[in-house]
C-alpha positions as a Markdown table, in Angstrom:
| # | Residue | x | y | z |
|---|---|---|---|---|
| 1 | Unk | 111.9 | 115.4 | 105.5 |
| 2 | Unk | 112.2 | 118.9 | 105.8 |
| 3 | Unk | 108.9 | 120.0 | 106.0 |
| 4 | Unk | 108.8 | 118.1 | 109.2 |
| 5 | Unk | 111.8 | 119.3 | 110.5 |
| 6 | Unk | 110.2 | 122.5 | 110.0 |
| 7 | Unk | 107.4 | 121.2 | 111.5 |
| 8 | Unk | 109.2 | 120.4 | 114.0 |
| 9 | Unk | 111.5 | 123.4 | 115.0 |
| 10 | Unk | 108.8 | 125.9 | 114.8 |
| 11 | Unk | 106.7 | 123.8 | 117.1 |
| 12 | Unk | 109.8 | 123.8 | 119.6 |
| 13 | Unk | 110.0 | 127.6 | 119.0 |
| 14 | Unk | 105.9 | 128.8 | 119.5 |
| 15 | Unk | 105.9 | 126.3 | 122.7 |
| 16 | Unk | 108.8 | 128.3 | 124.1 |
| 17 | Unk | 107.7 | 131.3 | 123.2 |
| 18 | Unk | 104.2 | 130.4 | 124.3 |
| 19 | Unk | 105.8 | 129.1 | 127.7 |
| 20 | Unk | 108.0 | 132.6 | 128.5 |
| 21 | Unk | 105.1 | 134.8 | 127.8 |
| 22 | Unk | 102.5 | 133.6 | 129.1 |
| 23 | Unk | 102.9 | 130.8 | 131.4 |
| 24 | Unk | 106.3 | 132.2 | 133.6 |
| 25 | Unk | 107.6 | 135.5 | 134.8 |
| 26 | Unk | 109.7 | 136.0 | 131.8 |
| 27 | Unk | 111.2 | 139.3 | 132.3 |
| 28 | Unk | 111.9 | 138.1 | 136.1 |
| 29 | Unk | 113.0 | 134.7 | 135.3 |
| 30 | Unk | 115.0 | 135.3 | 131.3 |
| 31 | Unk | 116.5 | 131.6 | 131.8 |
| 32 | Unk | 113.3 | 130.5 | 132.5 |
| 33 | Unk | 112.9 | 130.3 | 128.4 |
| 34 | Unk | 116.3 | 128.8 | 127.3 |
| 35 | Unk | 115.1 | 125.7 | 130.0 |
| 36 | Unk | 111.9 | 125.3 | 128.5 |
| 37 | Unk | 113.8 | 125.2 | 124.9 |
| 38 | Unk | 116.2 | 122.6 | 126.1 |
| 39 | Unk | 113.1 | 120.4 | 127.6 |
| 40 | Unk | 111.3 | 120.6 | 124.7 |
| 41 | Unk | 114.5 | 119.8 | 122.5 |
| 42 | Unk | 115.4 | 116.9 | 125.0 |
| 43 | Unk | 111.1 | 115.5 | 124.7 |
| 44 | Unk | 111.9 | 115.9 | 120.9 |
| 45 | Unk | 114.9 | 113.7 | 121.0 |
| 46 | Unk | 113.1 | 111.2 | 123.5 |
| 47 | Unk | 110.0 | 111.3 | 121.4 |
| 48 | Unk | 112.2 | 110.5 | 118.1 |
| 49 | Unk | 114.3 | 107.6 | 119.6 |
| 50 | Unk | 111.3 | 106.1 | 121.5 |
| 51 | Unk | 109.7 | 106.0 | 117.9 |
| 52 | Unk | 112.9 | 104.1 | 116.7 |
| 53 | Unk | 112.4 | 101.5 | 118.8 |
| 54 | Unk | 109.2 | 101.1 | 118.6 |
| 55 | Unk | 109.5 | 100.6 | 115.0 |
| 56 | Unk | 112.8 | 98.4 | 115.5 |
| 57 | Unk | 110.5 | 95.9 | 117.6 |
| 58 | Unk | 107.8 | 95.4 | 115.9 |
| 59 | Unk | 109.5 | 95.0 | 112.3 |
| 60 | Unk | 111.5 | 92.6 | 113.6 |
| 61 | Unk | 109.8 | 90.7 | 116.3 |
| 62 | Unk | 106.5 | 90.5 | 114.6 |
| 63 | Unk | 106.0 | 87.8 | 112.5 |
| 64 | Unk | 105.6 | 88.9 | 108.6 |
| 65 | Unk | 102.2 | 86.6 | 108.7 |
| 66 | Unk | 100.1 | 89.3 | 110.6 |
| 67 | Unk | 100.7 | 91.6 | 108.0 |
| 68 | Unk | 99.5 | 90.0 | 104.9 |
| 69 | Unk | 97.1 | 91.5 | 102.3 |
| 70 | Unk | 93.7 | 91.0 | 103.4 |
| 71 | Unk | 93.8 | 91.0 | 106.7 |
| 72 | Unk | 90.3 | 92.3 | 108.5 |
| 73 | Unk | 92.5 | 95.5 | 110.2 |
| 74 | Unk | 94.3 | 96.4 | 107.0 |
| 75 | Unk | 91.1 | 96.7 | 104.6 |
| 76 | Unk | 90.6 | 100.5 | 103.7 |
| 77 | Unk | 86.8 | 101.0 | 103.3 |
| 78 | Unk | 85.5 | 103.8 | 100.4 |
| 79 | Unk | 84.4 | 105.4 | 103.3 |
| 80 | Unk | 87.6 | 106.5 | 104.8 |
| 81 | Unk | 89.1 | 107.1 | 101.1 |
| 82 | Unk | 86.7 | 109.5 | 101.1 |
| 83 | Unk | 87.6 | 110.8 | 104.1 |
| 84 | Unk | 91.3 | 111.2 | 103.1 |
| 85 | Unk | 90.0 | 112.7 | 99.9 |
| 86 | Unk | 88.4 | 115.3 | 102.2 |
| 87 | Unk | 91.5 | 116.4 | 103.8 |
| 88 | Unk | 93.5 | 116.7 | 100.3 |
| 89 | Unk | 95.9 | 114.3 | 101.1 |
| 90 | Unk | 97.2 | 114.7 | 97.3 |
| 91 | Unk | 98.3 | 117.8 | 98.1 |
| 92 | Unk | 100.5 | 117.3 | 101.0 |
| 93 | Unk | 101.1 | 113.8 | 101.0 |
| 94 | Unk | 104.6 | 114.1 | 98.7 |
| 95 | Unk | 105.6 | 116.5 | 101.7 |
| 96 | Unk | 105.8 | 113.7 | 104.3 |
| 97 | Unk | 108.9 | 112.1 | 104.7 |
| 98 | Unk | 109.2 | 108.1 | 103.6 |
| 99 | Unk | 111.6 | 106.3 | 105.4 |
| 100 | Unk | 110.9 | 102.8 | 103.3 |
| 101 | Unk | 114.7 | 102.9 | 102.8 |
| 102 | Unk | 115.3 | 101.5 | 106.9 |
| 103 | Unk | 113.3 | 98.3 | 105.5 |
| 104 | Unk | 114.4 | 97.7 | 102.3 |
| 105 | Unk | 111.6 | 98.3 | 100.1 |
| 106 | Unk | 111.3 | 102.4 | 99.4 |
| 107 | Unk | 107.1 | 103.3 | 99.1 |
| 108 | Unk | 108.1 | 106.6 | 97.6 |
| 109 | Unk | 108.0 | 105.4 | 94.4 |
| 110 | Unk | 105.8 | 102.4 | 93.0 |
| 111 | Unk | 107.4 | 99.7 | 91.4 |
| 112 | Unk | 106.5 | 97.3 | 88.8 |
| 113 | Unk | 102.1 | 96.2 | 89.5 |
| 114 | Unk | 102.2 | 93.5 | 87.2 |
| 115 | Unk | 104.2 | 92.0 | 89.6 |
| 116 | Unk | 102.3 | 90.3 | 92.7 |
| 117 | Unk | 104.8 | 89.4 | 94.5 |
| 118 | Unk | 105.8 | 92.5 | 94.5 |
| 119 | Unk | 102.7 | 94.3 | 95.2 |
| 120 | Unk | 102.4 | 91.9 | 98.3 |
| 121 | Unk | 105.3 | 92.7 | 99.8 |
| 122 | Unk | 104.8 | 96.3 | 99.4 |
| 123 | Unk | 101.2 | 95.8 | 100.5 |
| 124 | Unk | 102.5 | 94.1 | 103.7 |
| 125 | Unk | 105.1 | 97.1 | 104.4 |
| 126 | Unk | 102.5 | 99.1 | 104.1 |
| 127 | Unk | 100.9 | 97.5 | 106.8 |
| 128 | Unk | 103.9 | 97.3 | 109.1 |
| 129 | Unk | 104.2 | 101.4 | 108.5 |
| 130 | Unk | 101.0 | 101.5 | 109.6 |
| 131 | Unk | 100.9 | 99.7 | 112.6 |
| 132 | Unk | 104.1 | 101.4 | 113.8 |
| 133 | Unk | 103.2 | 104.5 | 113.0 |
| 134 | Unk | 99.7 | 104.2 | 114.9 |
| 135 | Unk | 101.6 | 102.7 | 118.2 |
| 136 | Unk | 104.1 | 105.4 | 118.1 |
| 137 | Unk | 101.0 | 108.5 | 117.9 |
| 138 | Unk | 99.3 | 106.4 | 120.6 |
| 139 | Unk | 102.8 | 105.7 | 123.1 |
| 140 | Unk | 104.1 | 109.2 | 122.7 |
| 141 | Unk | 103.1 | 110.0 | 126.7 |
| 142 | Unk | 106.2 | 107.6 | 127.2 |
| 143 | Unk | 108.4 | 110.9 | 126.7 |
| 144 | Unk | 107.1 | 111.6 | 130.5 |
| 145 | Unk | 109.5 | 108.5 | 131.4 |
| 146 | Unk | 111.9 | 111.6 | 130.9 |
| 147 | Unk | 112.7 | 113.3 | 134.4 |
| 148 | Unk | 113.0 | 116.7 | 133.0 |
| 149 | Unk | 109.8 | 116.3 | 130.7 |
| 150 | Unk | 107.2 | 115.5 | 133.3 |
| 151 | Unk | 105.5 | 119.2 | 132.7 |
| 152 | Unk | 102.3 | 119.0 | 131.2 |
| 153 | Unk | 104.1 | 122.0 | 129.4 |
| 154 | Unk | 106.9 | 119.8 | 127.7 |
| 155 | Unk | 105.5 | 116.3 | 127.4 |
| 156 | Unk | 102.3 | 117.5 | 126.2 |
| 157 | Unk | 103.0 | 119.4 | 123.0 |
| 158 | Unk | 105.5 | 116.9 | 122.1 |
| 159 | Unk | 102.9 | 114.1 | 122.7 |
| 160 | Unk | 100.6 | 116.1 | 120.8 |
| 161 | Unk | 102.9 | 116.9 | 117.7 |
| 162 | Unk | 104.3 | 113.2 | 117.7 |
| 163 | Unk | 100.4 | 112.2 | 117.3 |
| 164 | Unk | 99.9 | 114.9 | 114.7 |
| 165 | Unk | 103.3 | 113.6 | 112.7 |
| 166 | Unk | 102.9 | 109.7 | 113.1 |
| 167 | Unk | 99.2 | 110.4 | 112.1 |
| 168 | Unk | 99.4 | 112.0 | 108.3 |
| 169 | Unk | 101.6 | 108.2 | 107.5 |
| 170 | Unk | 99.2 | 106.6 | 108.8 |
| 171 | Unk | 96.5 | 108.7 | 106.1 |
| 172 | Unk | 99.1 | 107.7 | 103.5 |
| 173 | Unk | 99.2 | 104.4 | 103.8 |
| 174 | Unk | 96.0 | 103.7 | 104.2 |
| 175 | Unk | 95.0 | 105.6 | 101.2 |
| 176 | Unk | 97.6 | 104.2 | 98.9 |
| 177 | Unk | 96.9 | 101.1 | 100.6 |
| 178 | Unk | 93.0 | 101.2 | 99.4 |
| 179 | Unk | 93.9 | 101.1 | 95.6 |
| 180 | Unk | 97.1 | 98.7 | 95.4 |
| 181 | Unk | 95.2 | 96.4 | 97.5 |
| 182 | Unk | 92.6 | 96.3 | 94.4 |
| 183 | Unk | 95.3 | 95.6 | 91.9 |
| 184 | Unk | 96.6 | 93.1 | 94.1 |
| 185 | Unk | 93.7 | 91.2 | 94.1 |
| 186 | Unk | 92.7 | 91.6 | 90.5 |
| 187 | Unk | 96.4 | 90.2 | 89.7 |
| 188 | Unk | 95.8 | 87.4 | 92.2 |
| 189 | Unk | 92.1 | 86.3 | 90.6 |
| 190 | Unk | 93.9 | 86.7 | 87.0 |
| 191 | Unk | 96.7 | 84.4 | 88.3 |
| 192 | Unk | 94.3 | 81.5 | 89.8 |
| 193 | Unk | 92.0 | 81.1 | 86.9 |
């Protein structure tokens, strides 16, 4: 959690900065900045909530069904493991908040994989987190529905860093996803036979 906040607060900060120096007449207009801060901080907020309930809806309105094990959508090809592998997701995946605690079942920490109801039920809150997490990087323009964020200058970065943030879950689940979904069905062929 608090590398994104860091994340977060020096984003804020370079866009500000980035905004008095070079895109308004600081030294004319000094309040010019402390607006710009307060828009970006108010996007932020907007951007964060908007998330929320995004998330809120489609746990709870969705129905558990479309987000079972095996589903076409949810199949991680080797492909794009190696493509996580690439990007050294073991390195900075630990550093990306989890926030498996709103739904009940924690993916910080892997449970018991002899269990298959249990691995299916984490399996399909994987799944959830990544659907939410990919609507909320692709909805993040709704911050413009915010009077005071319409600026390109304000709804973009926070658009862009929402995408960026809602992103590296996305990576995370999907990569876990590839390897529990494995055990998952080993356990389930051992268990018809």
């Amino acid at each position: 959690m608090l590398f994104y906040l860091i994340t977060i607060v020096v984003a804020i900060v370079s866009v500000t900065l980035f905004h008095g120096f070079f895109m308004s007449p600081i030294f004319s207009e000094p309040q010019e900045m402390l607006w710009t801060l307060l828009y970006l901080v108010i996007g932020t907020v907007a951007i964060i909530a908007i998330d929320g309930i995004e998330a809120l809806v489609i746990r709870r309105l969705n129905p558990e069904s479309w987000y079972m094990p095996g589903k076409k959508l949810f199949i991680v090809s080797k492909k794009e493991v190696k493509f996580y592998k690439f990007i050294k997701i073991k390195s900075w995946k630990d550093k990306v908040p989890e926030l498996g605690m709103f739904t009940g079942l924690s993916k910080s920490k892997l449970g018991d994989t002899n269990d298959i109801e249990y691995l299916k039920q984490f399996l399909i809150e994987i799944n959830y987190g990544t659907v939410i997490h990919l609507v909320n990087a692709l909805t993040g323009f709704l911050v413009l529905l915010i009077p005071v964020c319409q600026s390109p200058g304000i709804w973009l970065p926070v658009f862009i860093f929402n995408f960026i943030l809602s992103m590296l879950p996305v990576f995370i689940l999907r990569y876990t996803s590839y390897t529990l979904y494995r055990i998952y069905q080993s356990k389930l062929k051992k268990q018809n036979k």
